[in-house]
C-alpha positions in Angstrom: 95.1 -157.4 18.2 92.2 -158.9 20.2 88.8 -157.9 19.2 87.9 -157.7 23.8 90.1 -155.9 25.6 88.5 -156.1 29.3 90.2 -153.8 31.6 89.9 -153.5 35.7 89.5 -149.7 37.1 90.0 -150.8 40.4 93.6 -152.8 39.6 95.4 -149.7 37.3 99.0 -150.3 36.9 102.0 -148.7 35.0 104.3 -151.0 32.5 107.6 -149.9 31.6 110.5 -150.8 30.7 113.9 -150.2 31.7 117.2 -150.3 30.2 119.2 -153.3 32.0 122.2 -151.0 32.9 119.8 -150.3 36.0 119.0 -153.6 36.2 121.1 -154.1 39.8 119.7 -150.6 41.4 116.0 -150.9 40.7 114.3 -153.1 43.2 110.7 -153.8 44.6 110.0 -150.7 46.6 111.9 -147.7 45.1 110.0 -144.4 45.3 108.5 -143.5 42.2 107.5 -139.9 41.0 104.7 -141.0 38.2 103.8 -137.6 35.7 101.2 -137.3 33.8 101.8 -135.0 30.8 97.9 -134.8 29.3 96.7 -134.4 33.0 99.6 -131.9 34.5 99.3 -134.3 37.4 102.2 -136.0 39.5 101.7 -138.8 42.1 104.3 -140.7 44.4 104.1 -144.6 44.3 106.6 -147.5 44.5 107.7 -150.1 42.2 105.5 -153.2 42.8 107.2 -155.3 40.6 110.7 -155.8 39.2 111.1 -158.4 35.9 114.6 -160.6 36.7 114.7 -161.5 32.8 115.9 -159.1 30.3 114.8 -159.0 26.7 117.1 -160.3 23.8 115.7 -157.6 21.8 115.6 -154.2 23.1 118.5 -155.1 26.3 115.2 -154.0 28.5 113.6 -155.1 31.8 109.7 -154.5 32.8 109.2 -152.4 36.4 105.5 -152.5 37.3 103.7 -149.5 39.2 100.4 -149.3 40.9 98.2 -146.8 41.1 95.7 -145.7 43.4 91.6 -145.4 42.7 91.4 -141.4 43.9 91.8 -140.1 40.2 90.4 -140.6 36.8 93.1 -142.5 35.1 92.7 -144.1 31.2 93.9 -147.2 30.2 96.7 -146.5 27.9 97.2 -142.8 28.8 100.9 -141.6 28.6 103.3 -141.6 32.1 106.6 -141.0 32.9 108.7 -142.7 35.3 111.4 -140.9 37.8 112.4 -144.2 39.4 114.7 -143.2 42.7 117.5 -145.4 42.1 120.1 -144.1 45.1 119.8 -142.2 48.1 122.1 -141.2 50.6 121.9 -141.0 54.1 124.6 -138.2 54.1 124.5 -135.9 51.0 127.7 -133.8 49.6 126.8 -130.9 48.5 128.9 -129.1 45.9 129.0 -125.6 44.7 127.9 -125.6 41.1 130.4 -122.7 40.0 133.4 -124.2 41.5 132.9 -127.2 39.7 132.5 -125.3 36.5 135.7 -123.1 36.9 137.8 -126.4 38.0 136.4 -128.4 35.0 137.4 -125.4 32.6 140.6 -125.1 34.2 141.2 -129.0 33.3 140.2 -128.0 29.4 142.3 -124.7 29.4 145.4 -127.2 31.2 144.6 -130.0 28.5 144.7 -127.7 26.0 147.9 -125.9 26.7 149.4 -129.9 26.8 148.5 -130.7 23.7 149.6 -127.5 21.8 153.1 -128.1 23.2 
């Protein structure tokens, strides 16, 4: 651990890092949601960088985040990431109880197969 640690207010950024199965959807540029659990605060940002090397050890890739000057953030302070990974131009939008009846139809019909 170093003994200095000297640390820019003006140039905050998040570090994270991302499993590589989402390695081909995250790019410079996706909206971000950033929440901050100890603050109850929320901002919208965009990923300023995107590492193209994964880690041997943990299978993981860092995404970079900035963050703006117009709140008292802390070096070190807890954040979580909602990356938007897709978006469509035309959404589908599905009832949620039809899919539930249809998918316990398939168990029920899976069921009566296998007892047979």
């Amino acid at each position: 651990m170093p003994a200095i640690n000297v640390i820019n207010f003006s140039n905050l950024k998040i570090k994270a890092d991302v499993s590589e199965s989402y390695a081909n959807r995250i790019k410079i540029g996706n909206e971000t949601l950033v929440l901050f659990p100890d603050m109850h605060d929320s901002i919208n940002s965009k990923v300023n960088y995107s590492s193209r090397a994964i880690n041997n050890l943990t299978r993981t890739f860092g995404v970079e985040v900035l963050l703006d000057n117009k709140k008292e953030y802390h070096p070190n302070m807890v954040a979580k990431l909602k990356i938007n990974d897709y978006q469509s131009a035309t959404p589908k939008i599905v009832c949620q109880s039809n899919l539930f009846k249809k998918a316990l139809m398939i168990i029920l019909y899976s069921f009566l197969l296998m007892e047979k």
